[in-house]
SETORTOR-762601 format. One record per residue (C-alpha): x, y, z. Coordinates in steps of 0.5 Angstrom, whole numbers, padded with zeros to 4 digits, always signed. Each point is the difference from the previous one (the first is absolute). Example, Ala and Ser with C-alpha at 12.3 -4.5 7.8 and 13.67 -1.06 7.14 Angstrom:
BEGIN
+0025-0009+0016;+0002+0007-0002;
! end
This chain:
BEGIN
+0378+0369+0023;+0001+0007+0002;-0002-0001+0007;+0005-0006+0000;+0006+0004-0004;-0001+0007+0006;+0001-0006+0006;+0006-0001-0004;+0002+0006-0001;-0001+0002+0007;+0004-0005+0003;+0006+0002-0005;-0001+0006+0003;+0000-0001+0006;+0006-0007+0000;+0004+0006-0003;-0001+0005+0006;+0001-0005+0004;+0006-0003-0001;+0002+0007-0002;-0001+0003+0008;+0003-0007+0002;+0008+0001-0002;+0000+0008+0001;-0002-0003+0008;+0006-0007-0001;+0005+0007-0004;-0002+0004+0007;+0001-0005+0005;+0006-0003-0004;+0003+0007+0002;-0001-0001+0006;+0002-0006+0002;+0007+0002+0002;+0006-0004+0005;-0003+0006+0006;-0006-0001-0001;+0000-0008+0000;+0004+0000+0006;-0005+0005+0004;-0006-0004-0002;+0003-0007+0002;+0002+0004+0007;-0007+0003+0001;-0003-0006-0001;+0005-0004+0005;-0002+0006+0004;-0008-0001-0001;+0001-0008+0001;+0005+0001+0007;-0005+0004+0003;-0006-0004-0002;+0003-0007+0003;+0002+0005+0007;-0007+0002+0000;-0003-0007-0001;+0005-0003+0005;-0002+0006+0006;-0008-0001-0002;+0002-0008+0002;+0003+0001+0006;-0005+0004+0002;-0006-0004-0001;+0005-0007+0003;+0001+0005+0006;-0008+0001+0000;-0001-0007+0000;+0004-0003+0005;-0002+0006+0006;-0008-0002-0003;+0002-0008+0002;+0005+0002+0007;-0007+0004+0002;-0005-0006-0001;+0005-0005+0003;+0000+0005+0006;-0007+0000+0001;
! end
């Protein structure tokens, strides 16, 4: 019956800690969560999002321009 009451009491504890530790963290990110620093986390990640696209976009092109130089090859052969 002790075993089953420390368990308890542990898990309190440590649910009480917890959840503690959870609203400092939602309190500080509140703070800030400002109009600025929404709009540079939007603009990063069009940012990030517009350089991965031209990326995949040139990769493409470069394996098209492979394969169409391989076929123009072994057609000539």
């Amino acid at each position: 019956m002790l075993t089953r009451m420390r368990w308890f009491f542990y898990g309190a504890i440590s649910t009480i800690g917890a959840t503690a530790y959870v609203v400092v963290k939602v309190r500080k990110m509140r703070e800030r969560l400002t109009p600025e620093t929404v709009a540079r986390a939007s603009a990063l990640g069009v940012a990030n999002l517009m350089e991965f696209t031209g990326r995949r976009l040139a990769g493409d092109r470069a394996r098209r321009i492979q394969v169409l130089q391989a076929s123009d090859e072994r057609s000539h052969t």
